[in-house]
Predicted model as a PDB file, atoms N, CA, C, CB and O in Angstrom, pLDDT in the B-factor column:
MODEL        1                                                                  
ATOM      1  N   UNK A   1       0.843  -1.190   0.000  1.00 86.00           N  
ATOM      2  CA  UNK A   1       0.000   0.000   0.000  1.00 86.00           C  
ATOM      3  C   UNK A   1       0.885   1.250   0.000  1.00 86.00           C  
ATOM      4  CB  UNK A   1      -0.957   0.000   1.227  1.00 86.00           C  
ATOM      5  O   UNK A   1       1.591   1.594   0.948  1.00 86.00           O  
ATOM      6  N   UNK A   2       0.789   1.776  -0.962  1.00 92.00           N  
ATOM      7  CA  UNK A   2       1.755   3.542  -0.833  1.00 92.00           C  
ATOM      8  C   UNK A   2       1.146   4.320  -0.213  1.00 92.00           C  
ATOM      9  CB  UNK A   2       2.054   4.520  -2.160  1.00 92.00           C  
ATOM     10  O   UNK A   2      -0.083   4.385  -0.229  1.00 92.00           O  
ATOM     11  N   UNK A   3       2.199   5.349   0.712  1.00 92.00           N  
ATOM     12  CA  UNK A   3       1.516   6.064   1.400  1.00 92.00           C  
ATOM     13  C   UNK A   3       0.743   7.417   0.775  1.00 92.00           C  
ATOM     14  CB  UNK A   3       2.348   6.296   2.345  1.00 92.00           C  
ATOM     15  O   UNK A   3       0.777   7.779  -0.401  1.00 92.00           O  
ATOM     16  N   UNK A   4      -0.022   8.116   1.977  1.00 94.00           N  
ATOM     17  CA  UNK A   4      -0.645   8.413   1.475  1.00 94.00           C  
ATOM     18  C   UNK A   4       0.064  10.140   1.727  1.00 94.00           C  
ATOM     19  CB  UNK A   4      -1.930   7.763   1.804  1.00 94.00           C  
ATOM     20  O   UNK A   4       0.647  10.600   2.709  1.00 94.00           O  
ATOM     21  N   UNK A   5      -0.211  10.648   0.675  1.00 94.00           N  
ATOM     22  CA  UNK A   5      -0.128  12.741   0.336  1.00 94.00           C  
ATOM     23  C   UNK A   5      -0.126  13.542   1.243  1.00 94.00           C  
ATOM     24  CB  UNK A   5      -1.346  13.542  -0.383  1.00 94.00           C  
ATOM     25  O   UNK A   5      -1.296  13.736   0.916  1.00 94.00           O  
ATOM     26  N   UNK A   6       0.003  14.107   1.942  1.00 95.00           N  
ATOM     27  CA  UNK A   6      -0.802  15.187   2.391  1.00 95.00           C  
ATOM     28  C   UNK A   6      -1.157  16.288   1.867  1.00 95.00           C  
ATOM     29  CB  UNK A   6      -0.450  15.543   3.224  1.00 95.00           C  
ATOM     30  O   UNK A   6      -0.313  16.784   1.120  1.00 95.00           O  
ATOM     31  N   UNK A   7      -2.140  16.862   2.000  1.00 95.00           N  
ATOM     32  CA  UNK A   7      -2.355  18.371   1.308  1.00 95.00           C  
ATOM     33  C   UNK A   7      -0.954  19.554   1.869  1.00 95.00           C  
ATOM     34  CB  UNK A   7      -4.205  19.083   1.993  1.00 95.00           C  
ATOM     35  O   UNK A   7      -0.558  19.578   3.035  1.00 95.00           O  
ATOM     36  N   UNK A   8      -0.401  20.426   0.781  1.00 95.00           N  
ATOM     37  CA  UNK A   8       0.408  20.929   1.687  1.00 95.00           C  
ATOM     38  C   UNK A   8       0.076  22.027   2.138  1.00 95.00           C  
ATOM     39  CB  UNK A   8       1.495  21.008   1.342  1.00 95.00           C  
ATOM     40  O   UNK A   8       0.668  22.566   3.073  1.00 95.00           O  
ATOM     41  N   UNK A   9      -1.150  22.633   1.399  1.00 95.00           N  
ATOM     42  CA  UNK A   9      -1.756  24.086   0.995  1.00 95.00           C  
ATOM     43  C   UNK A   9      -2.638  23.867   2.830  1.00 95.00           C  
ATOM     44  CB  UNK A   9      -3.125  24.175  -1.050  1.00 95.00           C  
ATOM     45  O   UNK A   9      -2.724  24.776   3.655  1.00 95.00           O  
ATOM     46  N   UNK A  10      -3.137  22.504   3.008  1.00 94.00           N  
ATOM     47  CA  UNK A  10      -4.311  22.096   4.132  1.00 94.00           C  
ATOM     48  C   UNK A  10      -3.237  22.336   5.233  1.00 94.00           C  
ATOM     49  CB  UNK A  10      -5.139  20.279   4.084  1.00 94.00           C  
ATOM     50  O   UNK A  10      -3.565  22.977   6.232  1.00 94.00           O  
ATOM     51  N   UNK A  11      -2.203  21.941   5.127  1.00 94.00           N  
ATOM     52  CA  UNK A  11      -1.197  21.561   6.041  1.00 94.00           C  
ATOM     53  C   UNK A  11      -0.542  22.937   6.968  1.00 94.00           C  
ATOM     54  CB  UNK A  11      -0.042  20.794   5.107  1.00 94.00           C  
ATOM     55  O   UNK A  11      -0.172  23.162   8.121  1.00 94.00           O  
ATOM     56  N   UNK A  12      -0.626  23.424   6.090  1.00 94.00           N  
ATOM     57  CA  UNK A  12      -0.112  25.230   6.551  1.00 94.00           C  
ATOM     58  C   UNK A  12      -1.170  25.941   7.273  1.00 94.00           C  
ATOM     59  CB  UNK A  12       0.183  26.372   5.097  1.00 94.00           C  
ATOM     60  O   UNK A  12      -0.955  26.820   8.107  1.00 94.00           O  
ATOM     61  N   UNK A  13      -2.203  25.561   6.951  1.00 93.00           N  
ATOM     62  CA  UNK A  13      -3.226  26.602   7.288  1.00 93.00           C  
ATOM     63  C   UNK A  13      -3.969  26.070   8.991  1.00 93.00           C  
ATOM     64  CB  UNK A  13      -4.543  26.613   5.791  1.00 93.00           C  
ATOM     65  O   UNK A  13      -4.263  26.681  10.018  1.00 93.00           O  
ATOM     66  N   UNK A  14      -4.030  24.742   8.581  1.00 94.00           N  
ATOM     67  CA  UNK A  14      -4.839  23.999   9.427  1.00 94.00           C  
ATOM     68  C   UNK A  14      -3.592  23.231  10.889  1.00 94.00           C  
ATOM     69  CB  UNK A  14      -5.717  22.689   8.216  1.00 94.00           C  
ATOM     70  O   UNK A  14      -2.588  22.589  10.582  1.00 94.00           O  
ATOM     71  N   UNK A  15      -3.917  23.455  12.066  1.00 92.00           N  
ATOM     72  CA  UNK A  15      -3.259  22.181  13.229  1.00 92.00           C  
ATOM     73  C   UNK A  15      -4.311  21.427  13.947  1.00 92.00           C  
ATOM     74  CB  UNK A  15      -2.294  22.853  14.573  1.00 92.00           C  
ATOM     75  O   UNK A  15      -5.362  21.813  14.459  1.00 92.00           O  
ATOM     76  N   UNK A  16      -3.812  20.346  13.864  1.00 91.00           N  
ATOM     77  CA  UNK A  16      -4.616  19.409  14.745  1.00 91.00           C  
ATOM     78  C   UNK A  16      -4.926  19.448  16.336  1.00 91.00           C  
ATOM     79  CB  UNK A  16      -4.018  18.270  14.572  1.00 91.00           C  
ATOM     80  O   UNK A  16      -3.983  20.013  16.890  1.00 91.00           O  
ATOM     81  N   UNK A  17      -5.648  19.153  17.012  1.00 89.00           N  
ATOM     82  CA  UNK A  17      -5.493  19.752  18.399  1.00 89.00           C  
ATOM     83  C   UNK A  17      -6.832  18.501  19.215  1.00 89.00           C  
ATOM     84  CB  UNK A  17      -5.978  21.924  18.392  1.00 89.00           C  
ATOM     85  O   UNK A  17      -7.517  17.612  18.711  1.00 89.00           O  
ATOM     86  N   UNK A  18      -6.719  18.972  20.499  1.00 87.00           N  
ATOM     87  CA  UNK A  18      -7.909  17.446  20.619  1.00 87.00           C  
ATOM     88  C   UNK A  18      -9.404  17.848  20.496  1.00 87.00           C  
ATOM     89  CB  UNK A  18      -7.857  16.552  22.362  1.00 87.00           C  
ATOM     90  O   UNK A  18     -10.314  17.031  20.633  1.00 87.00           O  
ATOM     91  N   UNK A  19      -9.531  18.743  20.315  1.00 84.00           N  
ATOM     92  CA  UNK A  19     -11.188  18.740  19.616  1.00 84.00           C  
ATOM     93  C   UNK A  19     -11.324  19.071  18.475  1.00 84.00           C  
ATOM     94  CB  UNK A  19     -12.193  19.607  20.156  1.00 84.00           C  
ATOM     95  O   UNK A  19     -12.354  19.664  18.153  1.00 84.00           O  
ATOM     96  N   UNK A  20     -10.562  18.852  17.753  1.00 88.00           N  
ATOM     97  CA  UNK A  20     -10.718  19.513  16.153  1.00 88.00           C  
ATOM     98  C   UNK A  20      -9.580  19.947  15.530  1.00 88.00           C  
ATOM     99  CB  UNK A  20     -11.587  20.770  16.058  1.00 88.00           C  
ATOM    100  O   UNK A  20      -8.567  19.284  15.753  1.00 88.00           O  
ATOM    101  N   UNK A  21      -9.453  21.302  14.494  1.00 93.00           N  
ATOM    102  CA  UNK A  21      -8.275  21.819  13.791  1.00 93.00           C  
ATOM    103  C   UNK A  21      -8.172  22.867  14.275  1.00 93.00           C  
ATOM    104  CB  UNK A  21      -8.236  21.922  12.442  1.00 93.00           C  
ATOM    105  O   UNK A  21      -9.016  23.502  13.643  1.00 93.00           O  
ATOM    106  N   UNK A  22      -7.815  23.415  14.838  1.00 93.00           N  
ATOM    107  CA  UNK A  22      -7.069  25.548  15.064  1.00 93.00           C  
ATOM    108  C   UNK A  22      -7.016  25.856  13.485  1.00 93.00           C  
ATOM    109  CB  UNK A  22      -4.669  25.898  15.978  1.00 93.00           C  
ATOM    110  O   UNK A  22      -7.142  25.000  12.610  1.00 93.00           O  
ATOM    111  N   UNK A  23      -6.776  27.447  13.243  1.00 92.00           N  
ATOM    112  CA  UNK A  23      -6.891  27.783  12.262  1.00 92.00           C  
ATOM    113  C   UNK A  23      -6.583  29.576  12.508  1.00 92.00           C  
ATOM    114  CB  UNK A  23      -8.197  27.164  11.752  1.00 92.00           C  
ATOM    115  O   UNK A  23      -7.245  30.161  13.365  1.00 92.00           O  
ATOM    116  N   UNK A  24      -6.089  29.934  12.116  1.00 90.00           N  
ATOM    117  CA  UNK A  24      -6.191  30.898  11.686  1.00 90.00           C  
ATOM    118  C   UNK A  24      -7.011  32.463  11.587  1.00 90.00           C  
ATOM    119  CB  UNK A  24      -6.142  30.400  11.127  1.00 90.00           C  
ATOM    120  O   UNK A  24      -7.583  32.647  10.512  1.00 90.00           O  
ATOM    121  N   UNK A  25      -7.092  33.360  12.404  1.00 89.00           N  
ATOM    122  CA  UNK A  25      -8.158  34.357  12.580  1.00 89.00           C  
ATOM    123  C   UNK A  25      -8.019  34.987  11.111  1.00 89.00           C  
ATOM    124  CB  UNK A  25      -7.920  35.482  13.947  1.00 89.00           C  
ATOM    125  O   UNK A  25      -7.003  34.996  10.416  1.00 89.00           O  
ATOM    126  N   UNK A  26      -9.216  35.483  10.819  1.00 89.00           N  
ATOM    127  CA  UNK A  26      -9.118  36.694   9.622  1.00 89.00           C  
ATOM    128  C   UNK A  26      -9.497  37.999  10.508  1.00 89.00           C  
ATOM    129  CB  UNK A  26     -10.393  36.462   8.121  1.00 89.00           C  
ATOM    130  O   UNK A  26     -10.366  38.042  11.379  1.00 89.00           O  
ATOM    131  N   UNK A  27      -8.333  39.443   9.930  1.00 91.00           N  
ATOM    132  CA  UNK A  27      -9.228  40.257  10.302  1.00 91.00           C  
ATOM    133  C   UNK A  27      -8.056  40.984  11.133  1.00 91.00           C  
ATOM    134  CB  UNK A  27     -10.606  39.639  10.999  1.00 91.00           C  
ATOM    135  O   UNK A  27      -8.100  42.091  11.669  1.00 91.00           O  
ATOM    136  N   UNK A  28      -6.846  39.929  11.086  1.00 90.00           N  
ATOM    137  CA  UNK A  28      -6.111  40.244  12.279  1.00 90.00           C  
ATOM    138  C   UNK A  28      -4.699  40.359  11.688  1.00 90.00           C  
ATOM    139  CB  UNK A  28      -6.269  39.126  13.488  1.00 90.00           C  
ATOM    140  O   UNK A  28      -3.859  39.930  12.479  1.00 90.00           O  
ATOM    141  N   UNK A  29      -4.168  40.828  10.484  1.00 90.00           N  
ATOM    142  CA  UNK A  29      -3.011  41.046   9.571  1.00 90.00           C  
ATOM    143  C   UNK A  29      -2.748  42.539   9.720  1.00 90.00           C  
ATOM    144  CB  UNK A  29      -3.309  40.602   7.998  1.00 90.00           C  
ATOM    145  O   UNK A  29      -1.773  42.977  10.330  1.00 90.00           O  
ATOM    146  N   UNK A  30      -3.701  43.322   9.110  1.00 93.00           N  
ATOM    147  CA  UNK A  30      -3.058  44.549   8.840  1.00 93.00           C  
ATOM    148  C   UNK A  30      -4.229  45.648   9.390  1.00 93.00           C  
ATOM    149  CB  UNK A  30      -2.625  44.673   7.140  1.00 93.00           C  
ATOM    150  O   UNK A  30      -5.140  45.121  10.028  1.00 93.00           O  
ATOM    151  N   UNK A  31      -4.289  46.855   9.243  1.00 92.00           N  
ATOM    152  CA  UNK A  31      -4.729  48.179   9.676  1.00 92.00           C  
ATOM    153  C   UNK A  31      -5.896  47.930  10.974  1.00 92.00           C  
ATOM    154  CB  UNK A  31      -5.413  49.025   8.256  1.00 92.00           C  
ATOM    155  O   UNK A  31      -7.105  48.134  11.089  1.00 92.00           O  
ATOM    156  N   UNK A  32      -4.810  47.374  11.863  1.00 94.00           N  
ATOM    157  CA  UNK A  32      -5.571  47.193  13.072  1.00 94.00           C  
ATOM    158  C   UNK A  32      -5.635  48.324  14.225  1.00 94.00           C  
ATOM    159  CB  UNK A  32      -5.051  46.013  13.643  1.00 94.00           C  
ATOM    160  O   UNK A  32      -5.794  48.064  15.418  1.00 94.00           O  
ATOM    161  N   UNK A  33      -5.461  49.847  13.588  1.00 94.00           N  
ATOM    162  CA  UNK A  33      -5.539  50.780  13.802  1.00 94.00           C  
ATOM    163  C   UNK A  33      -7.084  51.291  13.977  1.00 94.00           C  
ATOM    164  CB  UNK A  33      -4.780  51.218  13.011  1.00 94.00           C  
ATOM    165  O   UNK A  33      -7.338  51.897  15.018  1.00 94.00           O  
ATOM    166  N   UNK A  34      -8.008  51.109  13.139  1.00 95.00           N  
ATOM    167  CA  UNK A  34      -9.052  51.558  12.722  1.00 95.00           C  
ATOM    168  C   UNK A  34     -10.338  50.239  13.487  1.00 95.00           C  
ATOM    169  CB  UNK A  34      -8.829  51.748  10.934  1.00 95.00           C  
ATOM    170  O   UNK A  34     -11.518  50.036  13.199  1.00 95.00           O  
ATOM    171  N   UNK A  35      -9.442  49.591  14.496  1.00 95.00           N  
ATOM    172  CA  UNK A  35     -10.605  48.419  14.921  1.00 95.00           C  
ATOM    173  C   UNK A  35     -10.425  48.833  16.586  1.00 95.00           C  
ATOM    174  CB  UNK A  35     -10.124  46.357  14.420  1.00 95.00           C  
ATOM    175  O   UNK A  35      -9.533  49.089  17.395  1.00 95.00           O  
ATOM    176  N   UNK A  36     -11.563  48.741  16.525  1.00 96.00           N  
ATOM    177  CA  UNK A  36     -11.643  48.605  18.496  1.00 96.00           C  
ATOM    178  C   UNK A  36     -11.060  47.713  19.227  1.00 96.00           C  
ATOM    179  CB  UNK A  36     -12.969  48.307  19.134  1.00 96.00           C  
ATOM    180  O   UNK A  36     -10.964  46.530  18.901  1.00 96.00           O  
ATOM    181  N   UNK A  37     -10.570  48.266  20.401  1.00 96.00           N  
ATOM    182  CA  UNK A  37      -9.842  46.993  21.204  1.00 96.00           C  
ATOM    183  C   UNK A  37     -10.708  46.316  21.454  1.00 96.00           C  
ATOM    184  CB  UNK A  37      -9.093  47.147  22.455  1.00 96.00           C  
ATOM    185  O   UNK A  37     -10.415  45.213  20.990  1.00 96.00           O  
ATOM    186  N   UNK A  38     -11.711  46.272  21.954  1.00 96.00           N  
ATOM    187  CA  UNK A  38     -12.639  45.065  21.787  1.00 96.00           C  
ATOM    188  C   UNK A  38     -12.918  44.173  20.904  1.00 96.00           C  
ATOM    189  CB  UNK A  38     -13.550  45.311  21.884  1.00 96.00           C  
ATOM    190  O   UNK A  38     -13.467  43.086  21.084  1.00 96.00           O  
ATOM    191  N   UNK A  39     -12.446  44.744  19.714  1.00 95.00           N  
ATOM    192  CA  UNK A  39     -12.536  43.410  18.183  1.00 95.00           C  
ATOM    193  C   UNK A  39     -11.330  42.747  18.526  1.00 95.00           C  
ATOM    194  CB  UNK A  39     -12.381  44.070  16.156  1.00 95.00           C  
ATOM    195  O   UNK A  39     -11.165  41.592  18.921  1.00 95.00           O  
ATOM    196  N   UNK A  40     -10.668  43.480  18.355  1.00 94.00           N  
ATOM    197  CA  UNK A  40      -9.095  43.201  18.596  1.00 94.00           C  
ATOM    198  C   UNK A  40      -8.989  41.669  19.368  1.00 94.00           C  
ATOM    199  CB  UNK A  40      -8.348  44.563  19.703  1.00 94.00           C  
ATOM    200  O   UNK A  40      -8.599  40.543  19.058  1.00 94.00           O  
ATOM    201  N   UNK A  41      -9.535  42.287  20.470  1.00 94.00           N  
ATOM    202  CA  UNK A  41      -9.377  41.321  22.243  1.00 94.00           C  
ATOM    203  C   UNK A  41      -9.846  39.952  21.344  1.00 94.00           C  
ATOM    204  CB  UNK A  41     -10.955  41.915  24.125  1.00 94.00           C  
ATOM    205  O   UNK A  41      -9.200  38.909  21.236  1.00 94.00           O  
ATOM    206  N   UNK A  42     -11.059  40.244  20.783  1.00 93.00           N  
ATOM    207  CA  UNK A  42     -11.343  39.047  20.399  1.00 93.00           C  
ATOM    208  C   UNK A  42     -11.364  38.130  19.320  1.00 93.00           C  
ATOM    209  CB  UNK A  42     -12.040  39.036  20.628  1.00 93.00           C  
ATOM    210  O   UNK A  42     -11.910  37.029  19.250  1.00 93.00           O  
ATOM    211  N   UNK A  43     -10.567  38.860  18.343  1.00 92.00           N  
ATOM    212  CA  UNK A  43      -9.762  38.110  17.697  1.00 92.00           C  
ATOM    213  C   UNK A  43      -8.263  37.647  18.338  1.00 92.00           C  
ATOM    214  CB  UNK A  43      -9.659  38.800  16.547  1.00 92.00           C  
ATOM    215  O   UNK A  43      -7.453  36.892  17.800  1.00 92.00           O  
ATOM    216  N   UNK A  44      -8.194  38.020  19.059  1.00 90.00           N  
ATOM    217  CA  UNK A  44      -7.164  37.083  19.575  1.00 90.00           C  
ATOM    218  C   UNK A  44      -7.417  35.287  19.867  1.00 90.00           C  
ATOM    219  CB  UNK A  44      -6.822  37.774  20.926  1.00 90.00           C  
ATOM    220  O   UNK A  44      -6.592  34.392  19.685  1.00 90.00           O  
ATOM    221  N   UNK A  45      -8.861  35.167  20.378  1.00 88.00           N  
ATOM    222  CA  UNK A  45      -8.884  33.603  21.093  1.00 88.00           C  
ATOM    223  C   UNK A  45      -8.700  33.027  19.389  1.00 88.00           C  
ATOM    224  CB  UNK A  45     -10.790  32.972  22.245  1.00 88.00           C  
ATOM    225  O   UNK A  45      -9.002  33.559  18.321  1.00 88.00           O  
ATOM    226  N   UNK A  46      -8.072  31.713  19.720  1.00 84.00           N  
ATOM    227  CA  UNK A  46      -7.802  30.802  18.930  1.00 84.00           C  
ATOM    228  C   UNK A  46      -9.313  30.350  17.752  1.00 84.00           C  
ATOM    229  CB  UNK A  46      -7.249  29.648  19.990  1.00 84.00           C  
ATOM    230  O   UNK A  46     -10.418  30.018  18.181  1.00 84.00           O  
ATOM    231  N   UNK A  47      -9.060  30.427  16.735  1.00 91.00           N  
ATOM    232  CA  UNK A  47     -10.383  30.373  15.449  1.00 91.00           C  
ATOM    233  C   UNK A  47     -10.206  28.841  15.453  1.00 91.00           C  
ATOM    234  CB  UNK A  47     -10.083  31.300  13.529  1.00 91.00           C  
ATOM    235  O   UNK A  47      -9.061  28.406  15.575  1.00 91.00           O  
ATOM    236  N   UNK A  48     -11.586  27.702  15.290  1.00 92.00           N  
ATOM    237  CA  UNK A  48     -11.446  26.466  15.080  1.00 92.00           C  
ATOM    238  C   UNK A  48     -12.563  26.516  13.930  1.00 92.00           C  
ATOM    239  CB  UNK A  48     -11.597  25.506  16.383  1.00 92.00           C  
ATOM    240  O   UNK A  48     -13.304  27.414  13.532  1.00 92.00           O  
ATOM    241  N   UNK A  49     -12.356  25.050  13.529  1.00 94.00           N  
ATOM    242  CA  UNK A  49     -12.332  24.576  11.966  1.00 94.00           C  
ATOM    243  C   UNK A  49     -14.054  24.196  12.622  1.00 94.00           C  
ATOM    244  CB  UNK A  49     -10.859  22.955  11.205  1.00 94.00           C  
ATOM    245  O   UNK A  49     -14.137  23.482  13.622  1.00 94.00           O  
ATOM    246  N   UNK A  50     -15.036  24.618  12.108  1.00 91.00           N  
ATOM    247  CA  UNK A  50     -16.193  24.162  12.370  1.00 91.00           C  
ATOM    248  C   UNK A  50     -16.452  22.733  12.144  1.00 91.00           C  
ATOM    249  CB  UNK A  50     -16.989  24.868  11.746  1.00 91.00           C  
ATOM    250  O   UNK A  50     -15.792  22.040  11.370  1.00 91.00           O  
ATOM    251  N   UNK A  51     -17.782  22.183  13.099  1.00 91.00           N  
ATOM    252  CA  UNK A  51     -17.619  20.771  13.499  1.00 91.00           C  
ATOM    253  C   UNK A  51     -18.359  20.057  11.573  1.00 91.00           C  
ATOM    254  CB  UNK A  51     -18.877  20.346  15.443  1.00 91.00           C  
ATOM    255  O   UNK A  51     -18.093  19.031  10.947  1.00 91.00           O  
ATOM    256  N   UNK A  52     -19.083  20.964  11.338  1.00 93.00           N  
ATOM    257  CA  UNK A  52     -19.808  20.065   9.818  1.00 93.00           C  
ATOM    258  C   UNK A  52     -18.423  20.070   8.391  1.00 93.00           C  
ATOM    259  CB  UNK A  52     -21.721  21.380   9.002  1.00 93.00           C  
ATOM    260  O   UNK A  52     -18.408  19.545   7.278  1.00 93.00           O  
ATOM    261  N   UNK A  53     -17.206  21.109   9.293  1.00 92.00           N  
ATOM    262  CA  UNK A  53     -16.456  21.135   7.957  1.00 92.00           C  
ATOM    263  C   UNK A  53     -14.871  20.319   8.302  1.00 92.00           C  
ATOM    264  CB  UNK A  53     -16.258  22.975   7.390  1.00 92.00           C  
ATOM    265  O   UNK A  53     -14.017  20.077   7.449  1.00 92.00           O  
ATOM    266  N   UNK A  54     -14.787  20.027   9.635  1.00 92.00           N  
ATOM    267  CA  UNK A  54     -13.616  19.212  10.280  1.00 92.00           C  
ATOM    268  C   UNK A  54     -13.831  17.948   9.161  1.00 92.00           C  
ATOM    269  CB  UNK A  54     -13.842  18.749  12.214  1.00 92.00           C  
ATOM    270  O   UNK A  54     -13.549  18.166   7.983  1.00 92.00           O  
ATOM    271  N   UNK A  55     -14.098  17.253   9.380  1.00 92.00           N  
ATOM    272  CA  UNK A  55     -14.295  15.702   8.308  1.00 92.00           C  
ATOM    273  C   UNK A  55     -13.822  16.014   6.988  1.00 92.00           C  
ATOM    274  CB  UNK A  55     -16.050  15.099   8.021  1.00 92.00           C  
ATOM    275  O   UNK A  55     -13.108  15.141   6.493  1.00 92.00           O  
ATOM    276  N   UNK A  56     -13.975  16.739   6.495  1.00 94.00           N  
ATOM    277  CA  UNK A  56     -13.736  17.119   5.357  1.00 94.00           C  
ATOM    278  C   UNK A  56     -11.810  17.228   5.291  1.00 94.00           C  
ATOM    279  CB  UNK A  56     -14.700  18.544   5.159  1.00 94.00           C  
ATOM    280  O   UNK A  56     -11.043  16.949   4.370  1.00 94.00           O  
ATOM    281  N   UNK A  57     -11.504  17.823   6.886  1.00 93.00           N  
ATOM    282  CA  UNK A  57      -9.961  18.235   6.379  1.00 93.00           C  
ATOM    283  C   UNK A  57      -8.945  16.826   6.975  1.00 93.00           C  
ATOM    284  CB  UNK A  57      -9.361  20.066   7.279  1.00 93.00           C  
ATOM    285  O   UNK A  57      -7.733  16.861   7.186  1.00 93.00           O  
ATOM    286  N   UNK A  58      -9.818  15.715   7.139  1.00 92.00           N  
ATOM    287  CA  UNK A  58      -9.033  14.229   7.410  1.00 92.00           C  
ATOM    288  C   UNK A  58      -8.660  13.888   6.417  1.00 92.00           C  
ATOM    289  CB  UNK A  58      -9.704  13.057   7.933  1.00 92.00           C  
ATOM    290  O   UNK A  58      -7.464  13.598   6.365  1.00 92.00           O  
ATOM    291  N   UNK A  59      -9.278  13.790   5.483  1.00 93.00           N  
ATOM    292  CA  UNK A  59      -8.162  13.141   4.500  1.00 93.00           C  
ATOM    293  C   UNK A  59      -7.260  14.106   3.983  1.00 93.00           C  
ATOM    294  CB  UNK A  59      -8.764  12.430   3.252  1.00 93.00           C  
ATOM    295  O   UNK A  59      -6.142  13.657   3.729  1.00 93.00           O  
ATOM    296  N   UNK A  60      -7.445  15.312   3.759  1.00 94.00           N  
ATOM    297  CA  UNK A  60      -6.335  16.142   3.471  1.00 94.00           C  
ATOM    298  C   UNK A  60      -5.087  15.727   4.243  1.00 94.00           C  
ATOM    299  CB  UNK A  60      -6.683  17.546   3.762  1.00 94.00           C  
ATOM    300  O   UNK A  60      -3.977  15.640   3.718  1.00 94.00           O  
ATOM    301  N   UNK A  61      -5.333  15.488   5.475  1.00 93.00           N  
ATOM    302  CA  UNK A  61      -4.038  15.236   6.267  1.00 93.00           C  
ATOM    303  C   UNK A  61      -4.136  14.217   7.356  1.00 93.00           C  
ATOM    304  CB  UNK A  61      -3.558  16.511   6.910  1.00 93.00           C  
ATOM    305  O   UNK A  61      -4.509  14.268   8.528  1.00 93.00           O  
ATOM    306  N   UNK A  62      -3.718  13.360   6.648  1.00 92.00           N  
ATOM    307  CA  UNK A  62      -3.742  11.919   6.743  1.00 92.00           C  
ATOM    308  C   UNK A  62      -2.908  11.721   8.416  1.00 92.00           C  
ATOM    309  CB  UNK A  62      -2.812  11.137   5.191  1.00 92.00           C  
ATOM    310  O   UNK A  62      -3.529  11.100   9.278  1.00 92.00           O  
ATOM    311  N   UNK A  63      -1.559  12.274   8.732  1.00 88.00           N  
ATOM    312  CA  UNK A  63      -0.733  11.841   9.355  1.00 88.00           C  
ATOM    313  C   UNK A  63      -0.874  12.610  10.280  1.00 88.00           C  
ATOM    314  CB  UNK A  63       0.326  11.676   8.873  1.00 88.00           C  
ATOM    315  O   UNK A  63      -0.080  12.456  11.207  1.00 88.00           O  
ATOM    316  N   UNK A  64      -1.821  13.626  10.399  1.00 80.00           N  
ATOM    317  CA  UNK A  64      -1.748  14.748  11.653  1.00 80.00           C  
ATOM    318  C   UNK A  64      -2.717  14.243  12.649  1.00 80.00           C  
ATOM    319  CB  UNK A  64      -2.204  16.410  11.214  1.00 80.00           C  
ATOM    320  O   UNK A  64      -2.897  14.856  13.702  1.00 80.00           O  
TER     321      UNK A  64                                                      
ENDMDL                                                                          
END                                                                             
């Protein structure tokens, strides 16, 4: 049996963790001048991979 790929594009974006994938905030790169500390604050907590779209990123990454 050959192994199997991983996505590498899935691989960067996405970490595995024990309830799901972490991911990435949007919103939180550039002209964070013009946002309230209150957006701010809360883009800070950690963004997860929603539960109907997690399944979807297993086979992308087989070994994580």
């Amino acid at each position: 049996m050959p192994k199997l790929k991983t996505n590498r594009g899935a691989a960067k974006r996405f970490r595995p963790q024990a309830n799901g994938f972490k991911r990435k905030q949007s919103h939180r790169s550039h002209i964070l001048t013009t946002k309230s500390p209150k957006r701010k604050r809360q883009l800070r907590r950690p963004a997860t991979v929603g539960p109907t779209d997690a399944p979807r990123l297993i086979p992308l990454l087989p070994y994580l």
